[in-house]
Structure formats: structure tokens, C-alpha cells
N, C-alpha and C positions, 0 to 999 in steps of 0.2 A: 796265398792270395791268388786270386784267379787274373788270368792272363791273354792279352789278346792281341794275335798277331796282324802284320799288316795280309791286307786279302792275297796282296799278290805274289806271296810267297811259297803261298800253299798249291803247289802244283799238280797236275794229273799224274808223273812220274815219282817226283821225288819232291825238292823243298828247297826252294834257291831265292837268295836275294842282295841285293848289294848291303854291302857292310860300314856299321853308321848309319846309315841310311834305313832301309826296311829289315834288316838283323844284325842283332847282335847279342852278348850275353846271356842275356834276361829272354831271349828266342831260344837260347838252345840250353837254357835250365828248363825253361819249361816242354820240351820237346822231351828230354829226358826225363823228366818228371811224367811224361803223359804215356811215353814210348814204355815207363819202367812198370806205372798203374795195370798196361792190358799185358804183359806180359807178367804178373804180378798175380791178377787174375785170372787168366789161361794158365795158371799152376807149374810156369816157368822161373828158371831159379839166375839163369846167368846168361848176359849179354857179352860178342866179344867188341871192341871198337876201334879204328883208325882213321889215320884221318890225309890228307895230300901235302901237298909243298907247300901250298899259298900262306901266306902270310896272317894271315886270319887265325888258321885252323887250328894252331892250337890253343889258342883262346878259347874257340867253339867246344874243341875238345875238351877242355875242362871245365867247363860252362855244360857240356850235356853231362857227364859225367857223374856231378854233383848232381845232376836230377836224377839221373838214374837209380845212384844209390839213397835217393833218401826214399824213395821206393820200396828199400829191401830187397832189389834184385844187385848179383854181385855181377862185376865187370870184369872183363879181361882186355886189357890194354895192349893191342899189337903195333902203336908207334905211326911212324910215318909210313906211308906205302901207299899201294893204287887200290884203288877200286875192287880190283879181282883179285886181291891179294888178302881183303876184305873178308870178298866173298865165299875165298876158298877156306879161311879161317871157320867161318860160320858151319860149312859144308863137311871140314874134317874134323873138328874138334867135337869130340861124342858128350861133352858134359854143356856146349853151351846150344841154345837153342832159338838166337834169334843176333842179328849185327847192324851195327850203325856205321857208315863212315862218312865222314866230315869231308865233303868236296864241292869242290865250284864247276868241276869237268871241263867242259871246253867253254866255259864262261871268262871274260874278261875277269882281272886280276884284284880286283877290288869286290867281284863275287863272291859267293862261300854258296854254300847247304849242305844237303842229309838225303844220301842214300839209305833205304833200310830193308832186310829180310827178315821172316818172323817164321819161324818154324821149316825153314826151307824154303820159302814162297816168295816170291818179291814183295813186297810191301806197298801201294799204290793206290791212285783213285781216290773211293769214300774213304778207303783204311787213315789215308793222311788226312783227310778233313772230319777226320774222327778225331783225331789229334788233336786238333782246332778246337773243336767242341767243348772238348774233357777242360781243355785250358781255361777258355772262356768259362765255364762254370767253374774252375777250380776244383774238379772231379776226379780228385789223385788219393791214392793210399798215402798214408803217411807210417813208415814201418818202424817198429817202437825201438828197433835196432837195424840198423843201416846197413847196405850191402857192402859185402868186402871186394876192394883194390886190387889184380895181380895184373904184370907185367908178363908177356912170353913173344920171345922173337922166331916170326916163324917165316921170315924171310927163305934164308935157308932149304928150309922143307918145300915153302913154295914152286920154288926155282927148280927142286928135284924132281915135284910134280910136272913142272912144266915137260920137261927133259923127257919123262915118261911118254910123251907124246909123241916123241921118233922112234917108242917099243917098235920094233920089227923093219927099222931102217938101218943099213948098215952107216958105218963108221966110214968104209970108203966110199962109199952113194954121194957123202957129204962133202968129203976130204975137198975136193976141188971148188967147194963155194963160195964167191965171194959177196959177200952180202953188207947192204948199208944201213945203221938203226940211226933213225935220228928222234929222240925219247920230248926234244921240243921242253928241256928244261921244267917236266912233268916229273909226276910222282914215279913213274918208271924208270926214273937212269937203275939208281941203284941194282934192282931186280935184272936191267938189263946187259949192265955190265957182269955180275954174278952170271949170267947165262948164257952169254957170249963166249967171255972164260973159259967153258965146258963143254962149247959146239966147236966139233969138228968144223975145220973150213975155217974161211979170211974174213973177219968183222973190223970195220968201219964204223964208229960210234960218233954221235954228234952229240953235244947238249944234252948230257947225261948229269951233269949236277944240276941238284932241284936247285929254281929256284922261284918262287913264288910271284918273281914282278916279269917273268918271260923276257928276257933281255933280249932273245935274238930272232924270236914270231911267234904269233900267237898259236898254242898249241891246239889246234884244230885240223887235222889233216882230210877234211873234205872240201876246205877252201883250198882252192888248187895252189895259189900265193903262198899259202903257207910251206908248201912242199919243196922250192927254189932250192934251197941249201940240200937236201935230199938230192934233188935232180942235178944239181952242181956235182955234187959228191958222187955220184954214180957214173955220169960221165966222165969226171974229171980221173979217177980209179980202174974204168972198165969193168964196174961192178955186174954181176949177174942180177941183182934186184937193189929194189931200197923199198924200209918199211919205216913208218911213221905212226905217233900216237896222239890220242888225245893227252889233257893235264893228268885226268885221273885213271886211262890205259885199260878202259873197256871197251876201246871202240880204234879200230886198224885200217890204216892208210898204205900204199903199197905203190909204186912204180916198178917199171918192168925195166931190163937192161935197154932199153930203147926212149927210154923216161917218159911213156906214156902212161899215162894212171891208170889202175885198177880201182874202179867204182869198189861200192859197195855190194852188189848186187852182182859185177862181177867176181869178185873175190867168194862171194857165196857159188856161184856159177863150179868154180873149180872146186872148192871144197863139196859142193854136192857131187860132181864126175867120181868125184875121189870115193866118200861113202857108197856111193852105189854100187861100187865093183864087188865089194864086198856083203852088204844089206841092200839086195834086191829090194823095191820096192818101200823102200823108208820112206817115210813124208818128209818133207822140204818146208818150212817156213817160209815165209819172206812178206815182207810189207806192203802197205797197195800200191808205194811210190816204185817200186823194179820194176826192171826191163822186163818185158814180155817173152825177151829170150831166155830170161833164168828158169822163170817157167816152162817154159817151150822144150828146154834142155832137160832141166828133169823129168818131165813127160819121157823125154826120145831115150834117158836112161834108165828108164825102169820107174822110176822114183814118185810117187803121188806130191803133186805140186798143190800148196795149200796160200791163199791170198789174205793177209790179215794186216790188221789194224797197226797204224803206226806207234812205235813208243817199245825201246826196250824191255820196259815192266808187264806190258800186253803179250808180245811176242814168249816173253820166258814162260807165262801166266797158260797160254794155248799149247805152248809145247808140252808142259806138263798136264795138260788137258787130253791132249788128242795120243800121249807117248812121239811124239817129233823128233827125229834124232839129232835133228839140224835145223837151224834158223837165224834168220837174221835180218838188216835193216839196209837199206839206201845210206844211212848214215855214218856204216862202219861197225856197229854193233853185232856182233859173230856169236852164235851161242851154240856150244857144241856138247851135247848129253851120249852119244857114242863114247863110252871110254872115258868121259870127264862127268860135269857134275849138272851144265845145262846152264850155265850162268854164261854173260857175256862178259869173255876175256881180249884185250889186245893182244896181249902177248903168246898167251896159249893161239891165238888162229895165226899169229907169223909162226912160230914151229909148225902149225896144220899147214902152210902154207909149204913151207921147206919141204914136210913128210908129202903130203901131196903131188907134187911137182915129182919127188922122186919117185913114187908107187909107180903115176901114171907115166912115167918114162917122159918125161917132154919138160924141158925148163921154163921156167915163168915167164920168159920171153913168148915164147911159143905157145905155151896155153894162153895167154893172151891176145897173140894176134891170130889165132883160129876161131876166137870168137866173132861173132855176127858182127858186120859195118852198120852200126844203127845211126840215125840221125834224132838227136833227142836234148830238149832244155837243159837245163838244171833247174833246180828250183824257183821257181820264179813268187815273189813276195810279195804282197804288195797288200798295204795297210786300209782298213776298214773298221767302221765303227764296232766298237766290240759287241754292243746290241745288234749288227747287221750278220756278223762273220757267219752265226750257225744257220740264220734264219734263211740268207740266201742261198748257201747250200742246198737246204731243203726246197727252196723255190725252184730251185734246176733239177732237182731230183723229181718233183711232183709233175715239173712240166715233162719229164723225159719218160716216165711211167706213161704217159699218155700215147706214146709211140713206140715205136719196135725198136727200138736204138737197146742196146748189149749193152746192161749197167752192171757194177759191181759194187753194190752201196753199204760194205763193210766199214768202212770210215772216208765218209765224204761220197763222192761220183767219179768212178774210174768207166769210161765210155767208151768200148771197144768199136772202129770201123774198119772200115777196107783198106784206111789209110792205114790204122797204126790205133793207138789209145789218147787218152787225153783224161786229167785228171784234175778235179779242184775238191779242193778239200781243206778244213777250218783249222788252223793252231789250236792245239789245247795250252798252248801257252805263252804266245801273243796273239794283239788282236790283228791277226794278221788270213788273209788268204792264203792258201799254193798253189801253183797252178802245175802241172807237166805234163812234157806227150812229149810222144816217141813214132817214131813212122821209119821205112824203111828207104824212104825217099824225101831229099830236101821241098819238095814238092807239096810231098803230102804233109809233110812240118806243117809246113804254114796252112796247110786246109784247116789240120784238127784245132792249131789255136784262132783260125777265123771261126771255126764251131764252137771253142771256147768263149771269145769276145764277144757274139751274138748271143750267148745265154746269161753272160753278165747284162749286157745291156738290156736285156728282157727285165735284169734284177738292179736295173738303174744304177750299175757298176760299170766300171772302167779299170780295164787293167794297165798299170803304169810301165810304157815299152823301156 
């Protein structure tokens, strides 16, 4: 019977919705059922699948599962685990050719959805409202014998791949580190503790068993709140660093022994210093919401600095487009194709983190506070009618076309002046504005969002202080 999901589930990256509510069950048969049809048809024989902590998931889990195999396409079932744990399944395993995992990420606890790869590729955009499509007409194979069921734990092997990523770091480099992980009661304890275990140096673990209702914060580590027990923990220790995850640990939070944060864009910042030394001239990701220092810095080391569209699934999608060794997100989203696979992992960029910090001689304290003193927002939100969000966009873009003003109009208007940037740009997945800027002076702050304010208002908007 054909199937049809609520709209707002289907989103530009992946597939998320509250549970009871806008999914459940009968959302993630038929997802499998549609996920099982194109890969069925693209002449693909075996999906692998996992799923997170939350309490949902394995409902979801057995609910997509059953669609998949009445497809005809066989499954391989790798349990609970993160995101990148997922992805690194999809990546090493030579017989299968496409993966699902069941996560809410850094969504409240009563969320769920579906990350997906398909041949190596993120899965994203029109692909998932293709999905949609196939459902709504009921457009699925029906395979006259059903794909077969296997189970493989490949924790283990994950973990050892991680490890591979301090190839060429010695054992005493390390010896003296003392570092803090706090997994935020995400799908990452387990992997993290296994990985700790086996790292040289003094580990510090917080809220390492899953647990799906987040007892002790919500695992988001780009809200700075969430970070407290981290920052607690590092002080209270004399730790050399603290690293933090999302729920489903493809996306890395970081304070420094001084318990200042590392941005996201920061933490790309180091990890590009680090690549360069060795691959002259690599291209550099990053999103159109970073500092203009990340930029800036890989210009001054060799490195071709590239400005692109926000969203995980974008970033991975240009890397493997342009060959990008490196890239990543304001959000925490790290994707590392040097030596790994080009997926975004948490865990793999806290070792690039460790192996880094030790290559270029200087501790994460230190690479941190040699970075540029910027003055700059966070994101700043603020809600509008969802027929308004794209359309005003475009109205400050056409007006600013009309003048010499420095636009960068890969996703939304990024405005370069004398002060610094300024940047508005639409949600793909609420009906929401962003707004940011960055200036080198508290001063100029406030010019670039009085030039912000004034172009809302041109667009009979107000942004909320």
C-alpha cells in the first residue's frame, strides 16, 4: 500500500522527526521499502544498518529493516553505535554498497531519523524526496524471495581504525596526556571507552553509558551549556584538553586546558596547519558560516581555501567533487579524506586532534590561543514565515548586486567589508533566518549588523535582539 509521510520530515540532509508524532513504524517500513526498491534497481545486492542510543531506535530499526528485505536487498545488522561507526561499515565492507543508521543526532530525546550513503556518496536533497515520491505512489519492488538477515560486530575493528590515525606518532609524544572525553550519554561511550583503553596517556571519561533520555545534558556540544561538566572536569583534573560529542558522534566539541572552546572552524583551523605541512597546497573545505581566519590561515599555508554551502551532506558531496583533503562545518562536522575515508567522524578528528597538536610541536592550549582575537556572534535565529525565509534572502541579494559590496552568494549572502563579514542565510530546515558577522573590532561588530538590520528592514524584517 502506498505511503505518505508527514512533509516535515523529509529533510535537505537526512530524515528526522518526533516520534508518535510525525514518525514512526509505518515511516521507517516504508523508507526501507523505498531505500531497498533504488538500490534493488541500481543492481545493488546488500545494505549494512545501525542505529544510536535513543530509545526509539530500535523500533525504527526493525521497522526499516523489514522494508528493506521485502525488497530483496540482504542487510547486515551492526547494532548500536555512532554515526561514523555506520559509516565506516559502509566504507570497509567490500560486499555491501550502500548504509542506513537510525539517529536523532543532536536532536532532543523524543526525536529519531535516517542517515543514508548509497554507493559511497552521502545520500541527500532530491535523493530523500525521491524517497517520498516512490512511497506516495507505492513505487517499490516486491522481491518474490526476501533478503537475508546477518549480524557482524565491528566495533572492534572500528576502534583499531581509529588508532591508525596516530600512524607515525610516537607512544611517548603521548605518554604525558591528559585528556577529558565526555561522550554526553551518546552512542559514543562504548567506542570511546574501547579507545581510550588503548591511548597512551591519562583519560578522563564522562557519561559514557548510552542512554537515550540524556540524564545529564543534552548532547550537543556547540551549545556552549552543554560543555559545563567538560569544563568542570578539566579544571578540576588539570587536564591538557576536553573533547565532547554529539548523540550520534559525527560532529566534535573541544575546550582547551584553559577551558576556552574550540569553534568549529577553529578546530578545522588546526587540523588544516597540520595537513599542510605535509600536502602543500590541498584544498580546505569549510562552510559559508567560518571565521574568515580559517580561510585567511590556509591561504598563508599553502593550502587553496574553498567557501561552500552549509550541511554535512553538501560539504562531503564538494569534497569528493573538487578531490578536498579536508573539510568541515561551524557546526563541528570534521571530514577527513587524507588517510581516511572523507566521512564526518567525531571521534576520528579528537585522535586528528591529539596526532596534530603533537606533529606541530605546540599543545592544544597553545594552538588555540595563537589564533586571531576575533569579535563575532554565534548564530543568531530568528523565526519567519517559511513563504518569507528564501524570498528575503534573494531580496538582499538583488539589492546588493546593484552595488559594489563583496558577496559570496553560495548559500544565502555572506558580505565582505572593511569591517569584517556579515552573513544571512535561510534554514533548510526550519523556518528560520541566521544571521553572523565577524569583525576584528567590537566596533565594527556592531556596524556589520546595523548593515544587517537595514537590509532586513528594506525586506520589512526585524531581527529579534
Amino acid at each position: 500500500m502506498p505511503h505518505r509521510f508527514d512533509p516535515t520530515i523529509l529533510r535537505e540532509y537526512d530524515i528526522r522527526g518526533v516520534v508518535g508524532e510525525t514518525l514512526g513504524e509505518d515511516d521507517a517500513r516504508a523508507i526501507g521499502r523505498s531505500f531497498g526498491t533504488l538500490m534493488a534497481r541500481a543492481g545493488a545486492r546488500k545494505v549494512v544498518v545501525g542505529f544510536d542510543g535513543r530509545v526509539s531506535s530500535p523500533m525504527l530499526e526493525s521497522a526499516l529493516v523489514e522494508g528493506v528485505i521485502a525488497s530483496g536487498i540482504d542487510v547486515v545488522r551492526v547494532g548500536m553505535g555512532s554515526t561514523p561507526m555506520l559509516y565506516y561499515a559502509e566504507a570497509s565492507m567490500k560486499d555491501v554498497q550502500g548504509g542506513v543508521q537510525i539517529t536523532g543526532s543532536h536532536n532532543p530525546a523524543d526525536h529519531n531519523g535516517f542517515k543514508m550513503v548509497l554507493g559511497g556518496r552521502p545520500f541527500f536533497g532530491s535523493e530523500i524526496h525521491t524517497l517520498g515520491a516512490m512511497a506516495a505512489e507505492g513505487d517499490w519492488d516486491d522481491a518474490a524471495v526476501p533478503g537475508v538477515i546477518e549480524s557482524r560486530d565491528i566495533l572492534d575493528a572500528y576502534v583499531a581504525r581509529l588508532l591508525g590515525g596516530l600512524a607515525g606518532v610516537s607512544d611517548s609524544a603521548l605518554q604525558g596526556l591528559r585528556i577529558g572525553w565526555d561522550a554526553g550519554n551518546g552512542a559514543a561511550g562504548p567506542a570511546i571507552e574501547r579507545l581510550t583503553a588503548r591511548l597512551p596517556g591519562e583519560h578522563h571519561l564522562l557519561f559514557t553509558q548510552v542512554d537515550g533520555t540524556f540524564p545529564n545534558h543534552h548532547p550537543d556540544p556547540t551549545e556552549e551549556k552543554n560543555l559545563a561538566d567538560l569544563k568542570a572536569l578539566v579544571a578540576a583534573k588539570n587536564l591538557d584538553f576536553g573533547v565532547a560529542f554529539d548523540g550520534d558522534a559525527d560532529r566534535l566539541g573541544a575546550i582547551d586546558g584553559e577551558g576556552r572552546v574550540i569553534w568549529g572552524d577553529q578546530l578545522l583551523m588546526i587540523f588544516a596547519q597540520d595537513l599542510l605541512v605535509t600536502r602543500p597546497g590541498a584544498t580546505v573545505i569549510a562552510d559559508i558560516k567560518c571565521s574568515a581566519a580559517l580561510f585567511d590561515t590556509v591561504a598563508a599555508q599553502g593550502g587553496t581555501p574553498l567557501m561552500w554551502k552549509t550541511g554535512h551532506s553538501l560539504i562531503k558531496s564538494k569534497m569528493q567533487e573538487t578531490g578536498a583533503l579536508l573539510g568541515g562545518e561551524m557546526s563541528g562536522h570534521v571530514c577527513f579524506k587524507h588517510d581516511y575515508y572523507g566521512f564526518d567522524d567525531g571521534l576520528y578528528a579528537a585522535v586528528q586532534l591529539i596526532a596534530a597538536a603533537s606533529r606541530l610541536g605546540r599543545s592544544v592550549t597553545q594552538l588555540r590561543g595563537a589564533m586571531p582575537q576575533m569579535f563575532a556572534t554565534p548564530e543568531l535565529r530568528f523565526q519567519v514565515d517559511e513563504s518569507r525565509k528564501f524570498a528575503a534572502v534573494d531580496e538582499v541579494r538583488d539589492r546588493l548586486a546593484r552595488t559594489d559590496a563583496h558577496v559570496n552568494d553560495c548559500d544565502g549572502v555572506r558580505v565582505t567589508t572593511r569591517d569584517g563579514w556579515w552573513l544571512l542565510r535561510a534554514s533548510n530546515t526550519q523556518d528560520l533566518l541566521v544571521v553572523r558577522a565577524e569583525s576584528a573590532t567590537q566596533v565594527g561588530l556592531d556596524r556589520l549588523l546595523a548593515e544587517v538590520d537595514a537590509q532586513l528592514a528594506l525586506s520589512d524584517l526585524t531581527r529579534a535582539c
